[in-house]
TORKOL-4160 file (C-alpha; in steps of 0.2 Angstrom, whole numbers, padded with zeros to 4 digits, m for minus):
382
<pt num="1" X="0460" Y="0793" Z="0261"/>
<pt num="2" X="0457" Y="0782" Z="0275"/>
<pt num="3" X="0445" Y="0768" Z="0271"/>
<pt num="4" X="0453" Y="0754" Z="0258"/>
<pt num="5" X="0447" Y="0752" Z="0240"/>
<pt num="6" X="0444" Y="0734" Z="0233"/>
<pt num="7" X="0447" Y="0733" Z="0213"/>
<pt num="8" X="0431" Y="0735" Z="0207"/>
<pt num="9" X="0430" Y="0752" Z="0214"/>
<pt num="10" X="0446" Y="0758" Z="0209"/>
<pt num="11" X="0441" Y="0754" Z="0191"/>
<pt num="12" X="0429" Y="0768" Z="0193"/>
<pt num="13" X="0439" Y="0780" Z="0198"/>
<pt num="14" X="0446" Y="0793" Z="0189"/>
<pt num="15" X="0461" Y="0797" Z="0199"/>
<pt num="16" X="0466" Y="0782" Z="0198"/>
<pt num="17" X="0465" Y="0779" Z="0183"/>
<pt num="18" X="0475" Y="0795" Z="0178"/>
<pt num="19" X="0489" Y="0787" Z="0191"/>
<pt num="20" X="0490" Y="0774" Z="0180"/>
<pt num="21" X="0491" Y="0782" Z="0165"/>
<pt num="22" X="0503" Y="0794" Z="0173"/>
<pt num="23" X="0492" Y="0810" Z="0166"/>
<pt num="24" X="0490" Y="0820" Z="0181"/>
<pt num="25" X="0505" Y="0821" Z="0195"/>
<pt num="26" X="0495" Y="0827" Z="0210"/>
<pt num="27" X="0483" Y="0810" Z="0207"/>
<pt num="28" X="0501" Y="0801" Z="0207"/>
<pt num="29" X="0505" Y="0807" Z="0223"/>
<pt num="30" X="0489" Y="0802" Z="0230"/>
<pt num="31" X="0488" Y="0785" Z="0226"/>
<pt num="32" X="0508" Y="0784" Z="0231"/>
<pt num="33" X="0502" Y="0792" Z="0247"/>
<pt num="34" X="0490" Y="0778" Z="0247"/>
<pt num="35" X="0501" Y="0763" Z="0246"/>
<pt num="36" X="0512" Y="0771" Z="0259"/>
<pt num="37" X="0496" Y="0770" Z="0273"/>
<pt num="38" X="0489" Y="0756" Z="0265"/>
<pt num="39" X="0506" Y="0745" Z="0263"/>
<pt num="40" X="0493" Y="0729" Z="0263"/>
<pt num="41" X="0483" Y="0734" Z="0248"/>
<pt num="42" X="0500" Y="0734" Z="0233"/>
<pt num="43" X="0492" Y="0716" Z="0228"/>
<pt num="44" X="0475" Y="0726" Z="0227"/>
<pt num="45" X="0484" Y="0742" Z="0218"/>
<pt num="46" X="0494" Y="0731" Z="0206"/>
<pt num="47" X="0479" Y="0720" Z="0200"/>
<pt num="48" X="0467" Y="0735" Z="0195"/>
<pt num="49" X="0483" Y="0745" Z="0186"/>
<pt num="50" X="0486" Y="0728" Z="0178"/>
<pt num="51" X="0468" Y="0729" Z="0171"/>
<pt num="52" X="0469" Y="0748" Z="0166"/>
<pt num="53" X="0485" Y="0747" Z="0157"/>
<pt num="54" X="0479" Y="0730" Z="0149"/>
<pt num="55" X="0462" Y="0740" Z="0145"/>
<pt num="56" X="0472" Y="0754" Z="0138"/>
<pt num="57" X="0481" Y="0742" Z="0125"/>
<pt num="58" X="0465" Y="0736" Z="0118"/>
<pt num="59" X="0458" Y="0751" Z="0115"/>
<pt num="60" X="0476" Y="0756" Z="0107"/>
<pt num="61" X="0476" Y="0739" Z="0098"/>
<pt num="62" X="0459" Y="0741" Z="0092"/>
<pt num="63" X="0463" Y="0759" Z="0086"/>
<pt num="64" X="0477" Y="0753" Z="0075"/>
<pt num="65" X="0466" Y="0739" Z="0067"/>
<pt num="66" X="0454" Y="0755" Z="0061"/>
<pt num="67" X="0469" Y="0763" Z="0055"/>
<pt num="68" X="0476" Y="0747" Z="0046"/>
<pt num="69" X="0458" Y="0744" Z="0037"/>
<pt num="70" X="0456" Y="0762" Z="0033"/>
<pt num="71" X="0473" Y="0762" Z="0026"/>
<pt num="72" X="0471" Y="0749" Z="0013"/>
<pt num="73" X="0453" Y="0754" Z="0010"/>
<pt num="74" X="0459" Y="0768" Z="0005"/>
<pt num="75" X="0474" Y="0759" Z="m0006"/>
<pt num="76" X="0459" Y="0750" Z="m0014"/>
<pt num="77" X="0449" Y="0765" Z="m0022"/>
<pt num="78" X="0466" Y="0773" Z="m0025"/>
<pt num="79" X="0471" Y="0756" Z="m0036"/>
<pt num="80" X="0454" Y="0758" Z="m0043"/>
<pt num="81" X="0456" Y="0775" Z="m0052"/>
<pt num="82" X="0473" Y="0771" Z="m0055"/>
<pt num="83" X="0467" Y="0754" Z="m0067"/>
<pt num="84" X="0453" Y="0766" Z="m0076"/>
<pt num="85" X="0465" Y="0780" Z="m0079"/>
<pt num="86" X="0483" Y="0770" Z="m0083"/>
<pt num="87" X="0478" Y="0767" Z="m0102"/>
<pt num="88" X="0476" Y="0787" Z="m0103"/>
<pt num="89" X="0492" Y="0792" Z="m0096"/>
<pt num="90" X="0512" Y="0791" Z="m0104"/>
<pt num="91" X="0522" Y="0779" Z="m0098"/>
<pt num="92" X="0532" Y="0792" Z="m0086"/>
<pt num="93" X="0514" Y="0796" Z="m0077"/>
<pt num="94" X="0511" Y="0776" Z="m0074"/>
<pt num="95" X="0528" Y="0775" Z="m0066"/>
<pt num="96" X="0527" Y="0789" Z="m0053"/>
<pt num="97" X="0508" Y="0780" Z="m0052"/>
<pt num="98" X="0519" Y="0764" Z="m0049"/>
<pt num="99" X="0531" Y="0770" Z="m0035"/>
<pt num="100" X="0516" Y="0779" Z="m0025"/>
<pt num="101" X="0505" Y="0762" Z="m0024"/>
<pt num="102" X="0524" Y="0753" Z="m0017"/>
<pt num="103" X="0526" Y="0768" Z="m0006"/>
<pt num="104" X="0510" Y="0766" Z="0000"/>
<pt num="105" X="0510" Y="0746" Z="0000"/>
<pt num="106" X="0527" Y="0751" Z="0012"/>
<pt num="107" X="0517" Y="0760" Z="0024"/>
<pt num="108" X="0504" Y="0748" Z="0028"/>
<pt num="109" X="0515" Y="0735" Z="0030"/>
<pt num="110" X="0526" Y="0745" Z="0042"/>
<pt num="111" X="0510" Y="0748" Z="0049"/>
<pt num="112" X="0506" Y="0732" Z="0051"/>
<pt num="113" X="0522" Y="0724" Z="0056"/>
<pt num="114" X="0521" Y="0739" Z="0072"/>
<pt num="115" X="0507" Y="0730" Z="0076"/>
<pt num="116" X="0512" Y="0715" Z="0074"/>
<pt num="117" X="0526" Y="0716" Z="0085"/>
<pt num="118" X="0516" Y="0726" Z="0099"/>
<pt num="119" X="0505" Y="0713" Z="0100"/>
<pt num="120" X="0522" Y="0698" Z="0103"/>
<pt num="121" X="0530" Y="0697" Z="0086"/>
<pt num="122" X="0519" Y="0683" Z="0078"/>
<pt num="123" X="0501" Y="0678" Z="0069"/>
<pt num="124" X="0503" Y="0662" Z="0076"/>
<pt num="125" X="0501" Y="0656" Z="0092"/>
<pt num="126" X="0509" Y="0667" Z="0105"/>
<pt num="127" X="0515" Y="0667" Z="0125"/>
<pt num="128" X="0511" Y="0683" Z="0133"/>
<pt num="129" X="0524" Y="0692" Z="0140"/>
<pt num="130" X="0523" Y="0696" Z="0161"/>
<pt num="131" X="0529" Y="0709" Z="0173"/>
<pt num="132" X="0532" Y="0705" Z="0193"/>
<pt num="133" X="0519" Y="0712" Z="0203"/>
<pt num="134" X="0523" Y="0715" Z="0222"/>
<pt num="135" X="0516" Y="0699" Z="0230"/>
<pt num="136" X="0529" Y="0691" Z="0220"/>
<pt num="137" X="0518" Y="0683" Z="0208"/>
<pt num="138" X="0516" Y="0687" Z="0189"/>
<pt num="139" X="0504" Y="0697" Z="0179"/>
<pt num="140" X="0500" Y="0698" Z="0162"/>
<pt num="141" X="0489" Y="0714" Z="0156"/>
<pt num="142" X="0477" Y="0705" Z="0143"/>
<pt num="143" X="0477" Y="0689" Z="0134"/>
<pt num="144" X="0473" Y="0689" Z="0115"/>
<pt num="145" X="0466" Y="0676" Z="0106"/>
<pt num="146" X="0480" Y="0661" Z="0099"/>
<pt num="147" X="0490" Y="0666" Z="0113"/>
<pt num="148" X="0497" Y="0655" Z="0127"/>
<pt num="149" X="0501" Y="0659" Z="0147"/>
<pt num="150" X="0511" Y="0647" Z="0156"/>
<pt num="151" X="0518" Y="0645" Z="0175"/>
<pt num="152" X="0533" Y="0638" Z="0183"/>
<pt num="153" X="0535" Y="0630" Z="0199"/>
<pt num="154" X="0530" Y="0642" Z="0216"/>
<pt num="155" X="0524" Y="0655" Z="0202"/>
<pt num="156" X="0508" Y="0661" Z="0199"/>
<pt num="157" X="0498" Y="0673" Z="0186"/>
<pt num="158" X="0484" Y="0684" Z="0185"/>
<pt num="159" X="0478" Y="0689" Z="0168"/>
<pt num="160" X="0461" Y="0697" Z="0158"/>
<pt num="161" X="0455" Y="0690" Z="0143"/>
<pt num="162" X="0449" Y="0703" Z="0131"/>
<pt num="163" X="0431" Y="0700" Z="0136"/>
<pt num="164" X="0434" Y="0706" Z="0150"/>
<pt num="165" X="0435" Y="0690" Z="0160"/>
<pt num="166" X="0448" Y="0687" Z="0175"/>
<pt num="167" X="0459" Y="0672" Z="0175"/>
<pt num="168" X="0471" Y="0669" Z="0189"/>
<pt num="169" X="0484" Y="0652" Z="0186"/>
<pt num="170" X="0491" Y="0643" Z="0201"/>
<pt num="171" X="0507" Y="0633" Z="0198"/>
<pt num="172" X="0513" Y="0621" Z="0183"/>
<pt num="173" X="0498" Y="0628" Z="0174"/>
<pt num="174" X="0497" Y="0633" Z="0153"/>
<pt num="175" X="0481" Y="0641" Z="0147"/>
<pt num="176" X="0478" Y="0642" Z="0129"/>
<pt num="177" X="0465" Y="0655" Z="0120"/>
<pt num="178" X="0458" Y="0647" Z="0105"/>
<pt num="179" X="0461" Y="0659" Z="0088"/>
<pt num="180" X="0443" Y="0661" Z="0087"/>
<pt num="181" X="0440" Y="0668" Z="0105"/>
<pt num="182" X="0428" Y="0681" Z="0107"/>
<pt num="183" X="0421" Y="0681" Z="0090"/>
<pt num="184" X="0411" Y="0664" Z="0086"/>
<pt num="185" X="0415" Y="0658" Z="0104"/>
<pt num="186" X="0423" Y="0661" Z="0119"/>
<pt num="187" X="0435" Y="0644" Z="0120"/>
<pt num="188" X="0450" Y="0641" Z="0133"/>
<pt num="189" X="0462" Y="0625" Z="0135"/>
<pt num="190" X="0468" Y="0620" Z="0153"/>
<pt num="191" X="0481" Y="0609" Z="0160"/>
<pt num="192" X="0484" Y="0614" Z="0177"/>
<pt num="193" X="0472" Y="0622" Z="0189"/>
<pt num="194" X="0466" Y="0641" Z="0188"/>
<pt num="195" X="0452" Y="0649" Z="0196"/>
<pt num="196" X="0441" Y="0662" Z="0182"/>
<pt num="197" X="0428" Y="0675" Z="0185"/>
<pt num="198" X="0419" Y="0675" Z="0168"/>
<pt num="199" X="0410" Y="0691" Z="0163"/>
<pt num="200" X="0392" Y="0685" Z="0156"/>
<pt num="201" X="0389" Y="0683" Z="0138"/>
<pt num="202" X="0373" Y="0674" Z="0133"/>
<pt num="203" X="0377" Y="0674" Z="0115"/>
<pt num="204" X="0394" Y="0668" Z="0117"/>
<pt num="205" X="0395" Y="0656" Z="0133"/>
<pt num="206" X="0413" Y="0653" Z="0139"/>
<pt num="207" X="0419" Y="0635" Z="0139"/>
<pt num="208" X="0434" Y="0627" Z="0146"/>
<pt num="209" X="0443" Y="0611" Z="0138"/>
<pt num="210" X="0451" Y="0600" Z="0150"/>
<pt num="211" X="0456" Y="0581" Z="0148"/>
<pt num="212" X="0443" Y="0573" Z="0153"/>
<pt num="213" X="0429" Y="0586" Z="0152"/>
<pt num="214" X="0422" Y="0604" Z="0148"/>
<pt num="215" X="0416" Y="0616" Z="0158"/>
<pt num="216" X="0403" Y="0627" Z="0150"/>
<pt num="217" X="0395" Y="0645" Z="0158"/>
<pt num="218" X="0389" Y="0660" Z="0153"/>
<pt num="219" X="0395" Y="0670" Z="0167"/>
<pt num="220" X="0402" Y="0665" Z="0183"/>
<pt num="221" X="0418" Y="0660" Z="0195"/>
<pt num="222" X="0425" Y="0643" Z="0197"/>
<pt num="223" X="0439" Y="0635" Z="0200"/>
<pt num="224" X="0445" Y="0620" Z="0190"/>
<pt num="225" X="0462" Y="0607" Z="0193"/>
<pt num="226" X="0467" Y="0595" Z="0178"/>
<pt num="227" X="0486" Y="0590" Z="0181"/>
<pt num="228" X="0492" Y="0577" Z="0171"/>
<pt num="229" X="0499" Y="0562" Z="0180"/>
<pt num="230" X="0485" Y="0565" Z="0195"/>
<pt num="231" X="0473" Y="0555" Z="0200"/>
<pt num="232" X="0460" Y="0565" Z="0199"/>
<pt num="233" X="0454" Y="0582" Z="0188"/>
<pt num="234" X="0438" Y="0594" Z="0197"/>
<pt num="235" X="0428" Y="0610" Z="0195"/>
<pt num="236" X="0424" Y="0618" Z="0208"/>
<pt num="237" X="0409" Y="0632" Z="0208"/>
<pt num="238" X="0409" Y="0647" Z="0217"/>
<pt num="239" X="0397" Y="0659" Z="0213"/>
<pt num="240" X="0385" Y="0656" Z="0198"/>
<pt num="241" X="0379" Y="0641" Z="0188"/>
<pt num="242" X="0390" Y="0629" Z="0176"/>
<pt num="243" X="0390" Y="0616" Z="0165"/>
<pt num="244" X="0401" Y="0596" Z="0166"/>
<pt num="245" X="0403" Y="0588" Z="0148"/>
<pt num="246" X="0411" Y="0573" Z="0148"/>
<pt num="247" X="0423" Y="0569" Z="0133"/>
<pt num="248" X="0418" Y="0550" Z="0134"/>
<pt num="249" X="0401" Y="0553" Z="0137"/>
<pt num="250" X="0395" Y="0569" Z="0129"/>
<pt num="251" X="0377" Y="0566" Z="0129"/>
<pt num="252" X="0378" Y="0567" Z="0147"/>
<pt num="253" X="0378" Y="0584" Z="0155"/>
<pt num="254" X="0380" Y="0588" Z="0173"/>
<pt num="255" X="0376" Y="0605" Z="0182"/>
<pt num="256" X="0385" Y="0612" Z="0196"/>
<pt num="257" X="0376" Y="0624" Z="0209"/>
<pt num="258" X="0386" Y="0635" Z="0221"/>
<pt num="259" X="0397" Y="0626" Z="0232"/>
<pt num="260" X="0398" Y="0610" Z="0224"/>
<pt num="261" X="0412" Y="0601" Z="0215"/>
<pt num="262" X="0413" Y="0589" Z="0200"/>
<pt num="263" X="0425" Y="0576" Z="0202"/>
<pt num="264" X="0433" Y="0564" Z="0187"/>
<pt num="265" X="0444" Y="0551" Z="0196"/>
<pt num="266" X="0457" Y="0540" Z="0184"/>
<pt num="267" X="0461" Y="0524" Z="0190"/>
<pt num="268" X="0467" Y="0507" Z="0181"/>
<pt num="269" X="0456" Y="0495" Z="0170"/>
<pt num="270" X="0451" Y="0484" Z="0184"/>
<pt num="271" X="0450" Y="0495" Z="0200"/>
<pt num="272" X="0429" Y="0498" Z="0198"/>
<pt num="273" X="0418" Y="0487" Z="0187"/>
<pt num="274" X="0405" Y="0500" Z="0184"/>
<pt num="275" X="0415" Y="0515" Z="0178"/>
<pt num="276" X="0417" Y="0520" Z="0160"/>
<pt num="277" X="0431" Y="0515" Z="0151"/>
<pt num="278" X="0441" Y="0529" Z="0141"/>
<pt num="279" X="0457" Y="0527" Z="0129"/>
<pt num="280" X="0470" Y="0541" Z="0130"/>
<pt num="281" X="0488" Y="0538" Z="0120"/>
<pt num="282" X="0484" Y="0520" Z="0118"/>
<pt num="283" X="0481" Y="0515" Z="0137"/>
<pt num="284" X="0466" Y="0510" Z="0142"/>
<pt num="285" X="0459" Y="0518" Z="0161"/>
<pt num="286" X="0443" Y="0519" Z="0168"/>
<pt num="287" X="0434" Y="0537" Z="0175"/>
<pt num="288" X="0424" Y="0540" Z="0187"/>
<pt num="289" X="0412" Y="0556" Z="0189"/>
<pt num="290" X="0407" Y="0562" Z="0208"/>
<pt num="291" X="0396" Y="0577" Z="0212"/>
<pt num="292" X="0403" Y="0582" Z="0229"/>
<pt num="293" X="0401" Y="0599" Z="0242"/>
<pt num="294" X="0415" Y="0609" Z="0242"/>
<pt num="295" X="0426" Y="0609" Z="0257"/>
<pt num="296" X="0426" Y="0623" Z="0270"/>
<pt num="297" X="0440" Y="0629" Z="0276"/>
<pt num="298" X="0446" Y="0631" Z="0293"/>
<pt num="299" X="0443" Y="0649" Z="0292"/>
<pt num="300" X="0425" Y="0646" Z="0291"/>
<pt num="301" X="0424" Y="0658" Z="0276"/>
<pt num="302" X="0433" Y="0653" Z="0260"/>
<pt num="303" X="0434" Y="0635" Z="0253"/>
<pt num="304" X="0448" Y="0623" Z="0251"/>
<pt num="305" X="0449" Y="0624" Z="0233"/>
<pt num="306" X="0451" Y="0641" Z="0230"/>
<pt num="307" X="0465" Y="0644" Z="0246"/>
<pt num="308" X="0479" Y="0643" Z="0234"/>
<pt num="309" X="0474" Y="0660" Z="0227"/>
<pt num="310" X="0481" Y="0668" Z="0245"/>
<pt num="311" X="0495" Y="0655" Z="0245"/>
<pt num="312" X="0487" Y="0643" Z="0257"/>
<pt num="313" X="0491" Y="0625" Z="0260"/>
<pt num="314" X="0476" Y="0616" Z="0269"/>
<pt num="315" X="0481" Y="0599" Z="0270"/>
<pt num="316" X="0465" Y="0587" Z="0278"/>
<pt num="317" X="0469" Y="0570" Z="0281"/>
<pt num="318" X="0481" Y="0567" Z="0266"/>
<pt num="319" X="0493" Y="0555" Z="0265"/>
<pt num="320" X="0512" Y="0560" Z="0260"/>
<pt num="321" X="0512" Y="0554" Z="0244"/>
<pt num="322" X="0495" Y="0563" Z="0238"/>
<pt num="323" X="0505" Y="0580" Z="0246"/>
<pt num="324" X="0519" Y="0573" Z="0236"/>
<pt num="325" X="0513" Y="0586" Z="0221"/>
<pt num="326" X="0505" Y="0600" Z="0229"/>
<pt num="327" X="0522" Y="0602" Z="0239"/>
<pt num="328" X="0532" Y="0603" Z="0225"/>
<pt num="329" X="0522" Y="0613" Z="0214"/>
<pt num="330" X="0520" Y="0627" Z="0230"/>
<pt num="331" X="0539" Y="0627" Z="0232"/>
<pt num="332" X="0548" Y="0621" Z="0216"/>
<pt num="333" X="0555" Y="0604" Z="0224"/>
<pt num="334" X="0558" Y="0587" Z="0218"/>
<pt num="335" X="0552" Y="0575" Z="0234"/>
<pt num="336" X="0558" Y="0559" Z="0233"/>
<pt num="337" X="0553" Y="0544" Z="0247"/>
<pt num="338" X="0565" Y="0530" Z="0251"/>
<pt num="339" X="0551" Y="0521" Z="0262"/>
<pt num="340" X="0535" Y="0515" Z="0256"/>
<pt num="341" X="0527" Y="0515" Z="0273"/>
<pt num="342" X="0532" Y="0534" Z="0276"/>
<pt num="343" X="0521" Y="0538" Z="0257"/>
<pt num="344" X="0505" Y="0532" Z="0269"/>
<pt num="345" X="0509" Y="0545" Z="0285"/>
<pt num="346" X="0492" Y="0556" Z="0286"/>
<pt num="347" X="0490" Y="0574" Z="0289"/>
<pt num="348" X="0481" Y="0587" Z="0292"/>
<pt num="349" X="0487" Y="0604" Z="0295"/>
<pt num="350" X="0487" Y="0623" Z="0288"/>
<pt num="351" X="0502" Y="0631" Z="0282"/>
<pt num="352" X="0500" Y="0651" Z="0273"/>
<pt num="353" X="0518" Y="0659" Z="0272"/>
<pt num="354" X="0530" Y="0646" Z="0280"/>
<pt num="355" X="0548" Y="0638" Z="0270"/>
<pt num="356" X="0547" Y="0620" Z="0261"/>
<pt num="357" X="0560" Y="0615" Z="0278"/>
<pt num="358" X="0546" Y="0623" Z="0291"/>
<pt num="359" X="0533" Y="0613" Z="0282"/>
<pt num="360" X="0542" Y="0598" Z="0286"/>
<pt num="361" X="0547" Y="0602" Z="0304"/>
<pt num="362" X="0528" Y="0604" Z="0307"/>
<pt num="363" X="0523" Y="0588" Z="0300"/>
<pt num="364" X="0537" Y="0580" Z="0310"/>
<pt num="365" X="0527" Y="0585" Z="0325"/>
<pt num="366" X="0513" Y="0573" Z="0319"/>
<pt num="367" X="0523" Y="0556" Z="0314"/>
<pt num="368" X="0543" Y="0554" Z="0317"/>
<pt num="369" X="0552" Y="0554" Z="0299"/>
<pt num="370" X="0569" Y="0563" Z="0294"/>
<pt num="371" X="0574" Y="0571" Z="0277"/>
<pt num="372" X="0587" Y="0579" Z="0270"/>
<pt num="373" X="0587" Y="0594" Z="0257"/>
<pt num="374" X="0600" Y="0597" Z="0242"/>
<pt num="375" X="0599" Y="0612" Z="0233"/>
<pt num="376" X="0579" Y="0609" Z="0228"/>
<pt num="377" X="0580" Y="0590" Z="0230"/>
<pt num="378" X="0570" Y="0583" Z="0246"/>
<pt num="379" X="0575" Y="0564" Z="0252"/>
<pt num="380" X="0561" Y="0557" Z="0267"/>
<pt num="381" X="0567" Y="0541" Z="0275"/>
<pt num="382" X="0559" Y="0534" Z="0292"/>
């Protein structure tokens, strides 16, 4: 094996596929083989056995479903005869009758409750459970419906819904799967930012709720960023065609085309006359909707968007107190300013696998500040 495999292709090949369902020991060794000459390509290796060990679930999930319904099927017809013919039989007859139906009324529930607790111990909403991948990162197998997925600080997931679609959560983030998903709609909640690469379903599009706005498609991959507390919430479009609702004004519908970005900025009553006034928790604020071009970054290949998925920081003439966030979110830090004229330093830089304290070294180089760190706590003074 000398050239690399992207995911795609390794989610077509058998081998593979017997490597990660352990079945065959000389595939093992070949793909172990693989990783040993291809030491760049775990991240690669780890998503597409996420996906087949996820796929194999489902099919394990949906197996015991057909078991559970032919089960109790099979308890009904058995209840039937046992009603018709329990007025024909001695009392002994109707008792051993009655301790077969408990037994069987056992059985499917132990069947049931296994289920139950394979799929995370509860019929109400869930959090899926996560393994380590070898980038450091989290992964979760496959989403069910009513369940949630959540990230910490300087942690991020990548996880398949059980359509099939691909969703990969960046920092701070919770994604929600409504109880219904996949059945009468395909309907996700977001607060945070994640990028999803939607497999297409023109009887069920695929629609997520943020704040401020939906984002409706069939099939496609976008990014979309909604942190509470920010200043602004966007949807970014990479490949395909989307859909903007607005919450305050759902008669008007946007479109995005590849490349382009909606933007809904927040600002206080007052700041713009001619933006729309909303009402969240009582307080009054206005919001303002901007179709923009997404940014290129200085690779001259991926956008700015989306860099946080190869944990890049692209930073382009922004001041300290807008990085203030992204900073701590990237490196689980509290950032705390004791000057008001250091929040308005501007920057412009790109930083991939560098510490929170060569970060700040580098932007030193730009505007003369000091700082001091404390366990996870960051002071910046003049």
């Amino acid at each position: 094996m000398q050239r690399t495999f992207t995911a795609d292709e390794l989610l077509l090949d058998d081998s593979f596929i017997n490597y990660c369902n352990k079945a065959n020991a000389k595939d093992a060794l070949l793909w172990e083989n693989y990783l040993l000459q291809h030491p760049g390509e775990k991240a690669t290796i780890e998503e597409a056995k996420a996906f087949v060990c996820g796929l194999k679930a489902m099919l394990r999930e949906e197996e015991k479903q057909q078991s559970i319904q032919n089960l109790l099927g099979l308890m009904q017809a058995q209840q039937t005869t046992h009603d018709r013919l329990s007025e024909m039989e001695p009392p002994s007859r109707k008792i051993s009758r009655i301790h077969w139906w408990l037994a069987a009324a056992s059985l499917a529930f132990i069947v049931i409750l296994g289920t139950w607790i394979l799929k995370g111990g509860s019929t109400a909403s869930t959090v899926a459970t996560t393994s380590n991948n070898t980038s450091g990162d989290r992964v979760v197998s496959v989403l069910y419906h009513d369940q949630v997925a959540k990230t910490g600080a300087a942690q991020k997931k990548i996880f398949f819904l059980t359509d099939g679609t691909k969703v990969t959560m960046n920092a701070n983030s919770i994604v929600s799967i409504s109880s219904t998903f996949g059945r009468t709609e395909r309907l996700v909640s977001l607060e945070g930012e994640a990028f999803f690469e939607v497999k297409h379903n023109a009887g069920l599009p695929f629609i997520v709720r943020l704040e401020d706005f939906d984002v409706k498609v069939l099939g496609t991959m976008f990014n979309v960023k909604s942190y509470s507390g920010e200043k602004t919430s966007e949807a970014t479009l990479v490949k395909g065609k989307v859909e903007i609702v607005l919450k305050n004004d759902p008669g008007k519908k946007l479109f995005l085309n590849p490349n382009q970005k909606v933007v809904v900025n927040n600002t206080q009553p007052g700041e713009l006359s001619t933006a729309e006034n909303t009402s969240i928790d009582g307080k009054e604020r206005i919001a303002t909707v901007d179709v923009q071009s997404s940014s290129l970054s200085s690779d001259g290949v991926s956008i700015i968007e989306t860099d946080w998925m190869q944990n890049r920081l692209e930073i382009n003439d922004e001041t300290f107190i807008d990085l203030k966030s992204k900073l701590e979110r990237k490196y689980d830090v509290r950032i705390n300013f004791s000057d008001e004229y250091v929040k308005m330093y501007k920057f412009t830089a790109l930083f991939e696998n560098e510490s929170i304290d060569q970060v700040l070294k580098a932007m030193q180089l730009s505007y003369s500040f000091k700082y001091t760190i404390q366990n996870n706590e960051i002071t910046i003074s003049k």
